[in-house]
C-alpha positions in Angstrom: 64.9 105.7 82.8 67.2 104.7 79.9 70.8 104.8 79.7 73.7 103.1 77.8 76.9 101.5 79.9 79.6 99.5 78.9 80.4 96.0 80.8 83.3 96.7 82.4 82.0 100.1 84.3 78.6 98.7 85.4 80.5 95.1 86.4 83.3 97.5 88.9 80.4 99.9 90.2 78.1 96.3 91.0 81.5 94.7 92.6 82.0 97.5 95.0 78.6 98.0 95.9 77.1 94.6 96.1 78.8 93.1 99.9 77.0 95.9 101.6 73.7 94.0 100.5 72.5 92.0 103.5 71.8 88.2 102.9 69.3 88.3 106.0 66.5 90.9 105.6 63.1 91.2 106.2 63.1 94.2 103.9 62.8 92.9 100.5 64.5 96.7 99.1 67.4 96.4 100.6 68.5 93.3 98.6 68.1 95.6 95.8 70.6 97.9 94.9 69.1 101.6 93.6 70.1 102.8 90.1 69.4 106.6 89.7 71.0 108.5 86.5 72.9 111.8 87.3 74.9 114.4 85.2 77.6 112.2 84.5 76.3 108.7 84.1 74.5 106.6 87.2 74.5 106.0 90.9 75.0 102.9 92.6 73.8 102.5 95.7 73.4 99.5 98.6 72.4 99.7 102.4 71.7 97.2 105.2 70.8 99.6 107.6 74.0 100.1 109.4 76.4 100.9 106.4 75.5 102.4 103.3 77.6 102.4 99.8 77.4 104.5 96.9 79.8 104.8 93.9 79.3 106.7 90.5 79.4 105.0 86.8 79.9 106.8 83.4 77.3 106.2 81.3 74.9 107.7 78.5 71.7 109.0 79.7 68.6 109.2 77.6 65.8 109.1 80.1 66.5 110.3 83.2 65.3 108.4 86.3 65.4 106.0 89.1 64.6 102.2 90.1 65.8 99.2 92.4 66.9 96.0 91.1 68.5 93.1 92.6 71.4 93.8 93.3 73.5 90.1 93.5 70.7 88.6 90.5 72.0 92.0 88.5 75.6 91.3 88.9 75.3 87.9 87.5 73.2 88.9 84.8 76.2 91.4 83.8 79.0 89.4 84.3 77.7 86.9 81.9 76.6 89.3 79.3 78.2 88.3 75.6 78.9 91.9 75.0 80.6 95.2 76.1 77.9 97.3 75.2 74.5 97.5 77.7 71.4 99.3 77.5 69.1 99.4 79.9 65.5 100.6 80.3 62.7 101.3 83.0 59.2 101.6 82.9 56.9 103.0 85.3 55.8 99.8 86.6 59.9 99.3 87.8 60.5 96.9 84.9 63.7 96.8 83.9 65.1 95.7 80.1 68.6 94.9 79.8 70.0 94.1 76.2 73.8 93.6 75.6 74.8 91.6 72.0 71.6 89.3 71.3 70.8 89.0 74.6 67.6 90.4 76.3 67.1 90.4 80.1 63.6 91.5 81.6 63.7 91.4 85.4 61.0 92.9 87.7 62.5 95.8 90.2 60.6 97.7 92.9 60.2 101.8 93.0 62.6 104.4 93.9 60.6 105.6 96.9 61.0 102.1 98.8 64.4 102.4 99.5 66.1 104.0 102.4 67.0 107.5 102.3 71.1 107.9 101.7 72.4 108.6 105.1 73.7 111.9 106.2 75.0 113.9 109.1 75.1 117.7 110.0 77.7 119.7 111.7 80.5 116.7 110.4 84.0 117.4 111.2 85.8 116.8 108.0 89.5 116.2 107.4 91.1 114.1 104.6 94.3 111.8 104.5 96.3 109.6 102.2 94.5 106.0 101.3 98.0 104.8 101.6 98.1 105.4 104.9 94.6 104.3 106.0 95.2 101.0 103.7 98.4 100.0 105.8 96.8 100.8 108.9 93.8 98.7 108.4 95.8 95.5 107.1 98.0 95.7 110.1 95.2 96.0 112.5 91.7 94.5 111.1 92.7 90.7 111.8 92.7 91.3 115.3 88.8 92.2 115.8 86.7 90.8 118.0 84.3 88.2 116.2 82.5 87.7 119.8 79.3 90.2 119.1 78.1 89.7 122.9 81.6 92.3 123.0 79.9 94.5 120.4 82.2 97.4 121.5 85.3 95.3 120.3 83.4 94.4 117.1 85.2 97.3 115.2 88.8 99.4 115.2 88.9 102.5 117.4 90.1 105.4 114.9 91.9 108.1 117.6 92.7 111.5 116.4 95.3 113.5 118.6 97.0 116.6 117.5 98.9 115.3 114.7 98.5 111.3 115.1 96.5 108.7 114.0 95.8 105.6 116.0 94.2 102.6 114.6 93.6 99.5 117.3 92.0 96.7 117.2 91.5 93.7 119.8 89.8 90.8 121.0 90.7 90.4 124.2 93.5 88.2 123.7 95.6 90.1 121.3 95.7 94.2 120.2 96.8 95.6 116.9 98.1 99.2 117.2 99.1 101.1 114.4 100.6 104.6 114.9 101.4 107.4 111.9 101.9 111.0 112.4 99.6 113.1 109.7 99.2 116.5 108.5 100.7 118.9 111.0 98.3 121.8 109.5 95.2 119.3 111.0 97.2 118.9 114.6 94.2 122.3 115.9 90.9 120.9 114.9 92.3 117.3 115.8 90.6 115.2 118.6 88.4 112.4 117.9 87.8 108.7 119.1 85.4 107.1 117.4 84.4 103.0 116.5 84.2 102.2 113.3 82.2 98.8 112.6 83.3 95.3 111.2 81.4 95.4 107.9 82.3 98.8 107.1 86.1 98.5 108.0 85.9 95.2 105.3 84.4 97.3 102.6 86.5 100.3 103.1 89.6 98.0 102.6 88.3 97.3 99.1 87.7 100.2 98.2 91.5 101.3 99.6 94.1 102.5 96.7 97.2 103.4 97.3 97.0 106.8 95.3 95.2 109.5 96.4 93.3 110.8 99.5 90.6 109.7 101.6 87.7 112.5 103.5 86.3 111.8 106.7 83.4 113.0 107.3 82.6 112.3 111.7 79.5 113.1 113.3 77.9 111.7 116.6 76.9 108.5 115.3 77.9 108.4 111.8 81.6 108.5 109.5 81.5 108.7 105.7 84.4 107.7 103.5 84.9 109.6 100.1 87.4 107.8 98.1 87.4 106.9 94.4 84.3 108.4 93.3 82.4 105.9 96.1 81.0 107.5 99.4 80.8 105.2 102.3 79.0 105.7 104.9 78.3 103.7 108.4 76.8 103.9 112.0 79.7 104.0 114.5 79.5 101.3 117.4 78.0 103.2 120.2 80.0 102.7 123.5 83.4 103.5 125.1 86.4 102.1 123.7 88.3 100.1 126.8 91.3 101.6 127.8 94.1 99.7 125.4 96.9 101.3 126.9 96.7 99.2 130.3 97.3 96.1 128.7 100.7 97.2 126.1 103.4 96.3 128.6 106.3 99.2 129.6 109.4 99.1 128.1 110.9 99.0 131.5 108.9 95.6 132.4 110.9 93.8 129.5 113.4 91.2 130.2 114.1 89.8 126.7 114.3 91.2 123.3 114.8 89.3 120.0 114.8 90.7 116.3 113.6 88.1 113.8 113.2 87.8 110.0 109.8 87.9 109.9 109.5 85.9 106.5 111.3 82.9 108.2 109.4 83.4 111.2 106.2 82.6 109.8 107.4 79.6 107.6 108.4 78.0 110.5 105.6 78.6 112.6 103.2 77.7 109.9 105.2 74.3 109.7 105.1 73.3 113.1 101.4 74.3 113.3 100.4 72.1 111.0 99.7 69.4 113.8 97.6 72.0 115.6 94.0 70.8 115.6 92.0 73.9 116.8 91.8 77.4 118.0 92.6 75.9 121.4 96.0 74.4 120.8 99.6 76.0 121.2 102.7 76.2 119.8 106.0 76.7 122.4 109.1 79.1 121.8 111.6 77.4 123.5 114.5 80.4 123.9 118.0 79.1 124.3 121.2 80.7 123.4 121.2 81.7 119.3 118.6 79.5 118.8 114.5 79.0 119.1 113.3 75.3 119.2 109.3 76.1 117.9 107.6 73.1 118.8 103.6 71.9 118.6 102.6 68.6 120.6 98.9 67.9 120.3 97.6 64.7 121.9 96.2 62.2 119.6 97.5 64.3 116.7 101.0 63.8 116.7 103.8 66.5 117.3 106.8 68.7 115.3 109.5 70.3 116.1 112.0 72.8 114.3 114.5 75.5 115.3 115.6 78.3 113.8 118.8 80.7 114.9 118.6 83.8 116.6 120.8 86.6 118.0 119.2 85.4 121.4 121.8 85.9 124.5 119.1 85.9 127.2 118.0 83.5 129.9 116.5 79.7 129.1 112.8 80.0 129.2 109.6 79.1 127.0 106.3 80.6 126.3 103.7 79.5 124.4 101.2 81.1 122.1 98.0 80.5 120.1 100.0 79.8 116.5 97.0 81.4 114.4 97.6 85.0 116.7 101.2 84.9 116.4 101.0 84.1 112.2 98.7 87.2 111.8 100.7 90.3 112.1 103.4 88.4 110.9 101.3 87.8 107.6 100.5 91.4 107.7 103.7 93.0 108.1 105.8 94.0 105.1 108.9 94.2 107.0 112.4 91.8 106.7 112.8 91.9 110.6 110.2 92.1 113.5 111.1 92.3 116.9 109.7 90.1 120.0 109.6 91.3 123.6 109.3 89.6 126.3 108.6 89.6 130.2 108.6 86.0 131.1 106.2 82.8 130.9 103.0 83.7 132.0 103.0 87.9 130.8 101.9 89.7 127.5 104.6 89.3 124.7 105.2 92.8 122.3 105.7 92.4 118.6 107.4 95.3 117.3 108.7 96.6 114.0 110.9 99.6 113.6 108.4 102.5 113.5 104.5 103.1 114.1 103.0 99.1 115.2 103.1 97.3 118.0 101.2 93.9 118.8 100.3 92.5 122.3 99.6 88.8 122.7 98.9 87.1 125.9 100.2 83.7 126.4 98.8 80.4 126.4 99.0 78.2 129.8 99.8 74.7 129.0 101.8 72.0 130.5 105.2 71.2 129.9 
């Protein structure tokens, strides 16, 4: 194999593929990412087993052919390279040569047939959408995934197709992240799908994410590709049912208090009085009086803070309190001026809301007064 590249292409293809690589592997191949030439250029392609990335590069081929190399040791090796310009040569023996400017690499690879087989799926149903969309969905939602992986069914988002609507959630059992957008009616027929995509793919599919252009699914029983950008990725879904979300959103009707807030604000404050919050245990208390919500944090040994901020708030006097981290999240992830909060009363679920297609459920914290 022998082909010419410059820098900047090799360096982008290397960048997207190279977090798919697996840092803990008993395989030594799949540290490697394979390098195959095609019509246009080269392949890049990573796999750890459960997700699998592959992107094309332009580039000059002389020699066509295929070998592994490592993948993290050949993206330093490119990124320090002295000039645009790359060549690269294989022998038969998986030896690679790599010679940009006056510098000469020589770094020992192992063979095409060693690594895994690209994965693929039969009878797929297919249907595309705009990366805009999926992008905004995913940032609204991905923060709130479980990180507990004895709840390996909450280890991912749910993607739900009905009719015409797409529903993203994610949840850990303490908060959910719903995110709601109505797509191409001319889909609505051939339109009903739940399926689990998995943590590690959902954080690779967000890099790849534009905002231009489209995205294809590709879902089969155990398996959803991504084609986007001239990458493919692909991943096992997270077998198991999805628990039923909709039991713990509480009804409009159950809501006693309502309050629209800047969000931008919002979040300064909280992040202030937060500061004196030692750990994922500690709280920080909405105390809800007329036009006005006294945020306070009181951690012993730590110290405490207090500030208040003004609100079109008309309701009863009451306070709830709330995990400070879950409450900043949405708010971080929101591009909205105003978000609205709902609530019951101390001890039940509060609603976040913006205007159209979100919502965000967080249960309280008990603590005392």
């Amino acid at each position: 194999m022998k082909f010419s590249v410059t820098k900047e292409n090799l360096l982008e293809g290397l960048q997207k593929t190279q977090n798919v690589v697996s840092n803990r592997t008993t395989l030594p191949v799949l540290s490697n990412v394979l390098v195959e030439t095609t019509d246009t250029g080269i392949r890049l392609s990573t796999t750890d087993m459960e997700v699998a990335l592959r992107c094309d590069v332009p580039a000059v081929v002389e020699k066509a052919g295929a070998t592994t190399l490592p993948a993290r040791r050949l993206l330093t090796i490119v990124r320090a390279l002295p000039a645009s310009d790359i060549q690269i040569e294989t022998d038969a023996k998986s030896i690679s040569s790599i010679r940009s400017g006056q510098s000469y690499f020589k770094i020992f690879g192992l063979a095409r047939d060693e690594f895994p087989a690209f994965p693929s799926s039969k009878e797929a149903r297919t249907l595309s959408l705009k990366q805009s969309v999926l992008k905004d969905g995913l940032r609204k939602t991905s923060y709130a995934i479980s990180l507990d992986e004895t709840r390996y069914v909450l280890n991912g988002i749910l993607f739900s197709f009905k009719e015409n609507t797409l529903k993203l959630v994610a949840t850990d059992g303490r908060r959910l992240a719903l995110f709601e957008e109505t797509i191409d009616a001319e889909l609505a027929g051939k339109l009903d799908l739940d399926f689990i995509v998995p943590t590690k793919a959902i954080n690779e599919l967000q890099r790849l994410l534009s905002e231009d252009g489209d995205v294809t699914l590709a879902v089969s029983d155990n398996l959803v590709s991504f084609e986007l950008n001239g990458s493919l990725l692909v991943t096992k879904l997270v077998d198991g049912n999805y628990p039923n979300y909709k039991q713990v959103i509480p009804s409009s009707e159950d809501v006693k208090e309502t309050v629209t807030l800047e969000r931008e604000v919002f979040l300064t404050t909280v992040s202030r009085v937060s500061l004196l919050s030692s750990d994922k245990t500690s709280s920080i208390r909405l105390n809800f009086t007329k036009n006005n919500i006294e945020v306070t944090s009181n951690t012993p040994e730590v110290g405490e803070a207090r500030e208040s901020l003004a609100a079109a708030y008309r309701g009863r006097d009451f306070s709830i309190a709330f995990n400070p981290e879950y409450l900043m999240d949405p708010l971080k992830a929101l591009p909205d001026d105003e978000v609205h909060l709902h609530l019951i009363d101390e001890m039940s679920p509060g609603v976040l809301k913006i205007n159209s297609g979100f919502l965000y459920v967080i249960m309280p914290m008990r603590v005392s007064a």
